[in-house]
C-alpha positions as CSV (number, residue, x, y, z in Angstrom):
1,X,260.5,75.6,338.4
2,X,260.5,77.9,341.3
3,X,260.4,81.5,341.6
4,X,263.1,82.8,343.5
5,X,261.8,86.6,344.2
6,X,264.1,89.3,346.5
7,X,263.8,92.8,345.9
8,X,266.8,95.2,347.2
9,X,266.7,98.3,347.8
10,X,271.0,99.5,348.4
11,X,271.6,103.5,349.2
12,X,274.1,105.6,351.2
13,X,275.7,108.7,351.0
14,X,277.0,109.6,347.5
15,X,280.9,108.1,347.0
16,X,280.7,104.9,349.5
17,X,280.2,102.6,346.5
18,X,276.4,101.5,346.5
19,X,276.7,101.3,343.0
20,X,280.2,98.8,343.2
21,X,277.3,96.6,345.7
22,X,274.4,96.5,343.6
23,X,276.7,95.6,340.4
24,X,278.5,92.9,342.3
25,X,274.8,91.6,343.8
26,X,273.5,91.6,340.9
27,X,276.2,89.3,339.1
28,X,276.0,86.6,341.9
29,X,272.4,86.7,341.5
30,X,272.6,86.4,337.8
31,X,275.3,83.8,338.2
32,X,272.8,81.8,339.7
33,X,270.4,81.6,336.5
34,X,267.6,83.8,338.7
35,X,266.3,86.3,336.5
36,X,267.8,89.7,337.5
37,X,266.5,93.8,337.1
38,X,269.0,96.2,338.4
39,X,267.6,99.4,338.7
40,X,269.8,102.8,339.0
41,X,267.3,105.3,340.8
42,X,269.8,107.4,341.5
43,X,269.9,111.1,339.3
44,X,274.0,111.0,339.1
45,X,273.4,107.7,337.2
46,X,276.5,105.2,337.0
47,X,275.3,101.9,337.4
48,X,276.1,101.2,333.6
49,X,279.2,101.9,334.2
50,X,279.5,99.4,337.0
51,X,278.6,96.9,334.9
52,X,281.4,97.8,332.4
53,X,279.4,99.3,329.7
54,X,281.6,101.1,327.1
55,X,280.6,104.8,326.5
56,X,279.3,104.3,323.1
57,X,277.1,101.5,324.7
58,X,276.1,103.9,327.6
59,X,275.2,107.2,325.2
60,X,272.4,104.8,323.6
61,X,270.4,104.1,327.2
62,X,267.3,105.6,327.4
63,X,266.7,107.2,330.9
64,X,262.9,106.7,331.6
65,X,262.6,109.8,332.5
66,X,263.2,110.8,329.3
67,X,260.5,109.0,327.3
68,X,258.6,112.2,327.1
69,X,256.0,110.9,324.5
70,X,255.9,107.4,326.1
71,X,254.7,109.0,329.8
72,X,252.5,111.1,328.1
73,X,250.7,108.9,326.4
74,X,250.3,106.3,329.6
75,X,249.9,109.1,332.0
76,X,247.5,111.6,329.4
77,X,250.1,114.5,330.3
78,X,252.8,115.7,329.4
79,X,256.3,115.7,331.2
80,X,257.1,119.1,333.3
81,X,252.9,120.2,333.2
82,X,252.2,120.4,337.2
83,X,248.9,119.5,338.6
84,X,246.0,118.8,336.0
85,X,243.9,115.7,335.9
86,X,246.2,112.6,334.6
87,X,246.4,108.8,335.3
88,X,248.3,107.9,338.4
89,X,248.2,104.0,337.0
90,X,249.6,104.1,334.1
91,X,250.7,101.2,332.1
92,X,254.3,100.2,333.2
93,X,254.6,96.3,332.8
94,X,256.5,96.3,329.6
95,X,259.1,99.0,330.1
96,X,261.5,96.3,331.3
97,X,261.4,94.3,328.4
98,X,261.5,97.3,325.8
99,X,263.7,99.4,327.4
100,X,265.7,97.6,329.0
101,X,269.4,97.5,328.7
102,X,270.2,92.8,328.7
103,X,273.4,92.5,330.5
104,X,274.6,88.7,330.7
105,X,271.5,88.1,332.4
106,X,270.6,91.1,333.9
107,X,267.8,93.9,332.7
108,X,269.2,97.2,333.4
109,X,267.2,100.2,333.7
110,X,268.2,103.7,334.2
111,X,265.0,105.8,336.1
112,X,266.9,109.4,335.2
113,X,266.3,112.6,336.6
114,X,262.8,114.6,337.1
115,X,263.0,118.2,337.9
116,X,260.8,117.8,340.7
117,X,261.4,114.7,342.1
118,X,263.2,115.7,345.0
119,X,259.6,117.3,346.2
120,X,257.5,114.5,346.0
121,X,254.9,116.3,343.2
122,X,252.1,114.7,341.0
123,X,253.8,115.4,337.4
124,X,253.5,113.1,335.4
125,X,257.2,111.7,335.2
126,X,257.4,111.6,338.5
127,X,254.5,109.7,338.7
128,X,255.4,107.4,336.1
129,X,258.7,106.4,337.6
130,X,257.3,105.9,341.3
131,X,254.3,103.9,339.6
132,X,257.4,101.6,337.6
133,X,259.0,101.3,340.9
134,X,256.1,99.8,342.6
135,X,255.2,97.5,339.7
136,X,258.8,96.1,340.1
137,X,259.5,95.6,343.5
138,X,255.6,94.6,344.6
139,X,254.2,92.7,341.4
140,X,257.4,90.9,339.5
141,X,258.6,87.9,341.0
142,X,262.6,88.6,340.2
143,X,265.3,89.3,341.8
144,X,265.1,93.6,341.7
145,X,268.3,95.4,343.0
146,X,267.8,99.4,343.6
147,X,270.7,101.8,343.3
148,X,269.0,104.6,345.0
149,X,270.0,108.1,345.9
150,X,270.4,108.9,349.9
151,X,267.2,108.9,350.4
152,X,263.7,107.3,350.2
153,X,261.8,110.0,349.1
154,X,260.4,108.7,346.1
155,X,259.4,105.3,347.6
156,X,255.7,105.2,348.8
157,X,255.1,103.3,351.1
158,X,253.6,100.4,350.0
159,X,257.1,99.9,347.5
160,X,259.2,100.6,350.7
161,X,256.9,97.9,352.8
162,X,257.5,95.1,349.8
163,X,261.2,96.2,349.8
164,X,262.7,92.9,351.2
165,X,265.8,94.6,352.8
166,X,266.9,98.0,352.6
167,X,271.1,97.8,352.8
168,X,272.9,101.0,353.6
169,X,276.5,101.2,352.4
170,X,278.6,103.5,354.5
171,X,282.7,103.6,354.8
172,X,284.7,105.0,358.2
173,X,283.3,109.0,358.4
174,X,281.0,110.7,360.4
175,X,278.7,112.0,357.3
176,X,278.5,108.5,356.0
177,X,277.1,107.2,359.8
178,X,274.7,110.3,360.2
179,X,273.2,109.6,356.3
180,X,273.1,105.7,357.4
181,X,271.0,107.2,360.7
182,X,268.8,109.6,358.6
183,X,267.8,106.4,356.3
184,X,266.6,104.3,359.1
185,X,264.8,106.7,360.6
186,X,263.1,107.5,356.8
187,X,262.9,104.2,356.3
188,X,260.8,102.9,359.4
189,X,258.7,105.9,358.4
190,X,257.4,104.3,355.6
191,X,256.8,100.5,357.3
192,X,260.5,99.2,357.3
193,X,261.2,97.2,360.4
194,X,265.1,96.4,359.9
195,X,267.5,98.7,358.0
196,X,270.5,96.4,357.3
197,X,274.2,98.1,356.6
198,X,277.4,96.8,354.8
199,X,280.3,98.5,355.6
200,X,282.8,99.2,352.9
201,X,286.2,100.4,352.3
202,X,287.8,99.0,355.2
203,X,291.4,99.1,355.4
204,X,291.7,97.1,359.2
205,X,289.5,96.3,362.0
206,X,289.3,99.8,363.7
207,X,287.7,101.2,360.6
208,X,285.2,98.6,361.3
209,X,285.2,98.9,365.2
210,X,284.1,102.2,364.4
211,X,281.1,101.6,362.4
212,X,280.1,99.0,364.5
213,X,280.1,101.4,367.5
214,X,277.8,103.7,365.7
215,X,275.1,101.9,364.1
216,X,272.2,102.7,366.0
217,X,270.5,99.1,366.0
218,X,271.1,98.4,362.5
219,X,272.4,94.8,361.5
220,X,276.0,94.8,359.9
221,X,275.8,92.6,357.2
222,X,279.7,92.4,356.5
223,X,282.4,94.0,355.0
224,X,284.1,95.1,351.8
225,X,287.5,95.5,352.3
226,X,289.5,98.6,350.2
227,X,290.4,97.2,347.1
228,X,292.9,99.2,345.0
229,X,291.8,97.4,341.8
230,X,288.2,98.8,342.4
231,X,289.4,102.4,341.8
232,X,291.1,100.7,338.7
233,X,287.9,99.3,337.5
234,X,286.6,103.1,338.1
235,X,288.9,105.0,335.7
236,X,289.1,102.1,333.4
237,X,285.3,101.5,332.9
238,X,286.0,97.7,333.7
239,X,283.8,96.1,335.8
240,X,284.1,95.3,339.4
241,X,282.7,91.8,339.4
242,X,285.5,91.2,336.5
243,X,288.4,92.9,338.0
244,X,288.5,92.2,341.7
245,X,287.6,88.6,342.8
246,X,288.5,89.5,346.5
247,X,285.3,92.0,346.3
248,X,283.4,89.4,344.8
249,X,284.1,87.2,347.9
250,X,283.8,89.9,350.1
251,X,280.1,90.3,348.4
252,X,278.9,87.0,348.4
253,X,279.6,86.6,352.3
254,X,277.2,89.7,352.7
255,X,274.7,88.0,350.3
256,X,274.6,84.8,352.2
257,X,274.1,86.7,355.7
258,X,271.4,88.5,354.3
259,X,269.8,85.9,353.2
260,X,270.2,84.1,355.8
261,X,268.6,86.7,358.3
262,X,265.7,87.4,355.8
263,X,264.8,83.5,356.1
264,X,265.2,84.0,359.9
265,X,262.5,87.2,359.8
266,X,260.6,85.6,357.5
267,X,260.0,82.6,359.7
C-alpha cells in the first residue's frame, strides 16, 4: 500500500476562517481513506468545534498542554518551572494514539495554551509541544493539517522546513493582507521557499481583484466564496463539511491546485 504523506501548516489573522479550511481539508483527505491528524495549535482553540463536536464531547478533550504530570515525567520538570536542566527529546510518539480525539477518520489533537509560549522559552510545556510538533510533521508519514495562530513562532525551523506548504487564509481587509505579509516574511525566515494563500469570504470578483493585487509574490491558491450557511454552522456547532457543500467544492478545487503545484516543486 502506499504512503500518501502531506503535512499543512494553515494560519491567518484571527476570524478569516483557517479553522473552517483545515476542517474542510481535513474531511477530503479523510474521505479519501489517507490516515488524517488535524492539529489545532492555535491558544483560542476551536477546531473541535469545526468538526461539529457537541460541548459535552468537547469539555472531555485533553489540551496537551495540560497533561501536567505526563510532560513532567517525559521532560523530568515540571510545567511553569523556567530554566533548570530537563530533556528537550522527550518521548512524544504515542500522544496521538492516547490522546487523541478519532473523528471519522481523523485524530484530533488540541496543543492548548503555555504561559510562555508566545516568547519562545525552554519550559518544559513549551518544549514538549514544539518537540510533538516536530515528531508529527517531520517523522509520521500522514496527512498532518495545522491550525496555527498568526504566527510561526513556535515552529523551529527544521518543523517549518518539512512543512510541505504553508497556506495563509486572508478575506478582503488591509489587516488581513499585512498579517498574510508578516507570515511570509516569518516564514522564509525559518527555510520556507513559497508561502501559498487562499482567499476567503469573497462575495464577487473585486474582493478578489483586491487580494490578488496585494499578495506580494505569494501563490493564490483559490477561493472560498461567503457562505451564509457557514455562519449557521458557527452558531449551530454543525459542521462545515456537513452543512455547506458549495464550501466543500470551493475547498477541494484549492486542494487539487495545491497539490498540483507541490508535485510541480517537487519535481
Amino acid at each position: 500500500m502506499l504512503i500518501f504523506s502531506m503535512k499543512i501548516a494553515i494560519t491567518g489573522k484571527g476570524g478569516v476562517g483557517k479553522t473552517t479550511l483545515s476542517a474542510i481539508l481535513s474531511h477530503l483527505y479523510a474521505k479519501e481513506g489517507k490516515k488524517v491528524v488535524a492539529v489545532d495549535a492555535d491558544p483560542d482553540a476551536n477546531l473541535a468545534q469545526a468538526f461539529g463536536l457537541s460541548q459535552s464531547e468537547i469539555s472531555q478533550l485533553k489540551a496537551i498542554s495540560e497533561l501536567t504530570e505526563l510532560i513532567e515525567e517525559r521532560t523530568g520538570a515540571k510545567p511553569g518551572s523556567m530554566g533548570g536542566v530537563f530533556r528537550l527529546n522527550p518521548k512524544v510518539d504515542d500522544i496521538p494514539e492516547e490522546y487523541g480525539k478519532k473523528i471519522n477518520g481523523i485524530t484530533l489533537l488540541v496543543m492548548g495554551k503555555t504561559k510562555e509560549a508566545a516568547t519562545g522559552c525552554y519550559c518544559p510545556e513549551n518544549v514538549f509541544l514544539r518537540r510533538l510538533l516536530r515528531h508529527l510533521v517531520v517523522e509520521r508519514d500522514e496527512v498532518v493539517i495545522v491550525d496555527m495562530e498568526a504566527g510561526i513562532e513556535h515552529l523551529s525551523r527544521g518543523t517549518a522546513e518539512a512543512v510541505d506548504a504553508f497556506v495563509v487564509v486572508v478575506e478582503p481587509g488591509q489587516r488581513s493582507l499585512q498579517t498574510a505579509i508578516t507570515i511570509k516574511e516569518m516564514a522564509q525566515g525559518l527555510g520556507v521557499k513559497k508561502v501559498y494563500v487562499v482567499a476567503n469570504k469573497i462575495r464577487g470578483e473585486e474582493d478578489l481583484s483586491y487580494i490578488e493585487k496585494h499578495l506580494e509574490g505569494m501563490d493564490l491558491l483559490g477561493r472560498i466564496n461567503f457562505r451564509p450557511e457557514i455562519m449557521e454552522a458557527d452558531m449551530k456547532g454543525i459542521a462545515p463539511f456537513v452543512k455547506s457543500s458549495e464550501a466543500v467544492k470551493d475547498v477541494l478545487e484549492i486542494k487539487t491546485r495545491l497539490e498540483e503545484s507541490l508535485k510541480y516543486v517537487q519535481a
